[in-house]
C-alpha positions in Angstrom: 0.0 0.0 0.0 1.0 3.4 -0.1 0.3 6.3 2.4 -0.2 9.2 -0.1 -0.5 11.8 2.3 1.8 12.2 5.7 4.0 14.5 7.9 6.6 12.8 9.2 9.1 15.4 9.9 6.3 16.8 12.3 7.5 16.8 16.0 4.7 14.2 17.0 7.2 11.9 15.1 10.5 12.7 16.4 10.8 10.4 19.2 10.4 7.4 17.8 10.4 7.9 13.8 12.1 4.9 13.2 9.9 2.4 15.0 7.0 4.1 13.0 8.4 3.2 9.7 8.8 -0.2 10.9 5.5 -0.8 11.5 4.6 0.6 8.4 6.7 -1.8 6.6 4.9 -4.2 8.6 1.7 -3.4 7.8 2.6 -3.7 4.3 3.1 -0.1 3.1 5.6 0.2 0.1 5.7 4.1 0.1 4.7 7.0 1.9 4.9 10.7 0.9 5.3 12.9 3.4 4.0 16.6 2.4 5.7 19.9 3.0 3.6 22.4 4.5 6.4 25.5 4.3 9.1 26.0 1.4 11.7 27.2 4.3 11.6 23.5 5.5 12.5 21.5 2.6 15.7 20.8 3.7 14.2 18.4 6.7 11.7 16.6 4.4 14.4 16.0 1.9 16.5 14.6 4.2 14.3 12.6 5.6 13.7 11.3 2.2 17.1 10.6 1.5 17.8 8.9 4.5 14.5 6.2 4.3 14.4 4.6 0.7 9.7 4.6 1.1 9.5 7.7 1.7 9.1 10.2 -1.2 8.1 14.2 -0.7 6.7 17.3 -1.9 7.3 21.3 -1.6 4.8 23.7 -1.3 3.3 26.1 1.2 0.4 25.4 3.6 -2.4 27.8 3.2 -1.7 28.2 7.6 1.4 29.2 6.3 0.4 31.5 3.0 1.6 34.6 5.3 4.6 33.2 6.6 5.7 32.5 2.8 4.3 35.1 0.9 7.7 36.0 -0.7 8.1 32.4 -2.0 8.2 32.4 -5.4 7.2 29.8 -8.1 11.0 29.6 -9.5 11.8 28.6 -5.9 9.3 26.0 -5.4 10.0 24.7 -9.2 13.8 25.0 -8.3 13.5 22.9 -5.3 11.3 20.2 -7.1 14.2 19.2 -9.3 15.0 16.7 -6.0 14.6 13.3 -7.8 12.8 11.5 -4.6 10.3 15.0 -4.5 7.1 13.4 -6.4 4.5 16.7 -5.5 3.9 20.2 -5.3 2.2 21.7 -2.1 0.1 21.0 0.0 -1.6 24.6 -1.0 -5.0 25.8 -1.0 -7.4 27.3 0.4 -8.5 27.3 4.6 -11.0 29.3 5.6 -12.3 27.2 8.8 -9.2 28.2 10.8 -8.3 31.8 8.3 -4.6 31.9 9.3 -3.5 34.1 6.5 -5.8 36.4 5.0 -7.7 34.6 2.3 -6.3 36.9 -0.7 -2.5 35.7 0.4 -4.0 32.6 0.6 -5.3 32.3 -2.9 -2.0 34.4 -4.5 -0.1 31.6 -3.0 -1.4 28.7 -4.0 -2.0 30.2 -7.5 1.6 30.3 -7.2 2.0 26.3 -6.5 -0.3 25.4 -9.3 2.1 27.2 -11.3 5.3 25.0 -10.1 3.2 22.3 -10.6 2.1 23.2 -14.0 5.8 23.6 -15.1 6.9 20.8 -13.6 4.6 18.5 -14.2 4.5 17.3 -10.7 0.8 16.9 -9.2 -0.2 19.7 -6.5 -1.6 18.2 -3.7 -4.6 20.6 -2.7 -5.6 21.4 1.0 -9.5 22.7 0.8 -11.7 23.6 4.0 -14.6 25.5 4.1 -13.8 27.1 0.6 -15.5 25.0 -1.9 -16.7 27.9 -4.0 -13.6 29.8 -4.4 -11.4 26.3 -4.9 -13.9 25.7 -7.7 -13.8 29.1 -9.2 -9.8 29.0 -9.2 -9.3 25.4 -10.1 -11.9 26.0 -13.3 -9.5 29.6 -14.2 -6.1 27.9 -13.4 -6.8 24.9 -15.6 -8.2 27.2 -18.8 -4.3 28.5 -18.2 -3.2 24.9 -18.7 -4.1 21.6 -17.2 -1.9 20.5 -14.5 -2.4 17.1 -12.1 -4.1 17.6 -9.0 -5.4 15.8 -6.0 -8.1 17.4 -3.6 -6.5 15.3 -0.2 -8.0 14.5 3.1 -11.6 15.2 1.2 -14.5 16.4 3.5 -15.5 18.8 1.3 -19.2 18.8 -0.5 -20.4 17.1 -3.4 -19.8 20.0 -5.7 -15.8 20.1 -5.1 -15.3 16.3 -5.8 -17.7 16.7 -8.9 -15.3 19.9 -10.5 -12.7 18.4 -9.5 -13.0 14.7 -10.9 -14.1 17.0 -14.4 -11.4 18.7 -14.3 -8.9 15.5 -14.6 -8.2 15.5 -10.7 -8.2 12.5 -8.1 -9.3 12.9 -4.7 -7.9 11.5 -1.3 -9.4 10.2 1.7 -7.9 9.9 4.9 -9.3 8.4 8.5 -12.3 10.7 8.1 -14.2 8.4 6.0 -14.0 5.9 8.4 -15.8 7.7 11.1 -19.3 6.6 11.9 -21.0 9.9 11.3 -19.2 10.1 7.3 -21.6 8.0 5.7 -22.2 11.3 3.4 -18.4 11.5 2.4 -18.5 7.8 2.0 -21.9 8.5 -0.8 -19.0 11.4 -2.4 -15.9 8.5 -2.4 -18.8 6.0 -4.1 -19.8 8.7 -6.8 -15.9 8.8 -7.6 -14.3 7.1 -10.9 -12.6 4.5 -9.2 -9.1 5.4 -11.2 -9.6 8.5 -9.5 -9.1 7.4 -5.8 -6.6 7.7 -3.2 -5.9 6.7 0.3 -3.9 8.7 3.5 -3.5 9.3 6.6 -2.4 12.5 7.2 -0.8 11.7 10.0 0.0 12.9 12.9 -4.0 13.9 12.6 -7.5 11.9 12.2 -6.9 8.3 13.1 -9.5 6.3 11.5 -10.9 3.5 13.9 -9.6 1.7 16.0 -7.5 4.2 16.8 -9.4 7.1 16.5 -8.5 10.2 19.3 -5.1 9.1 19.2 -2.1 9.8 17.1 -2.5 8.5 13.2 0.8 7.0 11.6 1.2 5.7 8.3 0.5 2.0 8.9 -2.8 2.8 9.9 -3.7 3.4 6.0 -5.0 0.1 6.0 -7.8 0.5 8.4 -9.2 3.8 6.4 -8.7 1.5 2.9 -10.7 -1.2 4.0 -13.6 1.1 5.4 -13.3 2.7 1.7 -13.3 -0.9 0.4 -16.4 -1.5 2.1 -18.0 1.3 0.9 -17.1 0.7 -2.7 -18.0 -3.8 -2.0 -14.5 -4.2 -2.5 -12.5 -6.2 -1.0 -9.0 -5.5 1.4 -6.8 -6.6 -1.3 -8.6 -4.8 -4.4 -9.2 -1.5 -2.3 -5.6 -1.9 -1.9 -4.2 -2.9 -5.5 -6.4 -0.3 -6.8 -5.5 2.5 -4.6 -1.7 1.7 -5.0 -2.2 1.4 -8.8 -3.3 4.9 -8.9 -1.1 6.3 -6.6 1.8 5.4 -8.9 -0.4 7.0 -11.8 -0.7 10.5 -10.1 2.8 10.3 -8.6 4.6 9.1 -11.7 7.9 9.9 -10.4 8.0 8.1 -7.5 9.3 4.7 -8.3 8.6 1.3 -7.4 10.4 -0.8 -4.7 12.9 -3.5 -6.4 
């Protein structure tokens, strides 16, 4: 399996980083991509790339973070995407449940992601909350620039967003919160979904899916928020898996397989 969607240079990690990766090899995961959320701290997510052979990366600027890295430009984001193990821009969006940066930064920002990603060809991994309208809106005008590969992760947003998106040639990513009893609405979205189109995450340190919910999430717990998928979908563990990890290596077409 692969864990599309991580943070394992977060602090929640430090301790004990190593042990985590075991039991992700254990639980069978091949890969796992763990997503910059500021441009300034590439350097620790590259070298914890290069120093674990699953785990790939990305560069790009958090919409928490818009403010912070406002200066950023797109030649520095495409600059530092030349890293042969970095397989994604972002994550970069659009946040207004929390607002951390004001929401024109916000948008100026990750316009300026989609732009790294459009040269590079690398897929920009989108962070969407409470903004459906305006993601919609600036994914429809970005992509009449030029298509570029996208995937709206940790997906909790409405019907509407997964249907532009999926339109517009992008996949979408679910994480733990599908799993939750309450989702059976995002689970009706993830069904409506062209199955080439989907991904698995964790997003981890955050939203542990069952059993494990309230606690720390960690990349091997993929597997419990793939099966609830598969269940969703009447597939089984090993197709939701096969099909999940087949389209990860679609969307992420640098990142190689294991020998």
């Amino acid at each position: 399996m692969i864990d599309s969607h991580c943070h394992l240079d977060f602090e929640d990690f430090a301790a004990e980083r190593e042990a985590i990766l075991a039991r992700a090899a254990e639980a069978g995961l091949a890969r796992m991509i763990t997503i910059s959320t500021r441009v300034r701290k590439f350097a620790q997510i590259k070298a914890l790339s290069e120093a674990h052979e699953p785990v790939f990366c990305s560069v790009g600027t958090h919409p928490h973070n818009a403010a912070e890295e406002a200066d950023v430009t797109t030649a520095e984001i495409v600059a530092l995407a030349a890293y042969d193990k970095c397989v994604a821009i972002g994550e970069a969006g659009l946040d207004y449940h929390y607002d951390h940066a004001p929401r024109d930064v916000q948008a100026e920002v990750f316009r300026r992601n989609i732009a790294a990603s459009r040269q590079t060809g690398l897929p920009l991994v989108i962070h969407a909350r409470d903004a459906d309208d305006d993601m919609i809106a600036i994914l429809q005008a970005e992509t009449e620039q030029g298509a570029f590969p996208f995937v709206l992760h940790c997906f909790s947003s409405g019907q509407a967003l997964a249907d532009a998106g999926v339109a517009l040639g992008g996949y979408v990513s679910f994480s733990g919160i599908v799993a939750f009893k309450k989702s059976e609405e995002l689970r009706a979205i993830a069904r409506s979904v062209p199955r080439d189109r989907l991904l698995v995450e964790t997003d981890a340190p955050y939203l542990a899916p069952p059993p494990f919910r309230g606690k720390r999430n960690e990349p091997a717990y993929v597997a419990h928020t793939a099966r609830i998928l598969g269940e969703a979908l009447d597939l089984d563990e090993a197709s939701i898996r096969d099909l999940t990890t087949a389209n990860a290596y679609r969307l992420f077409s640098r990142m190689t397989r294991p020998a």
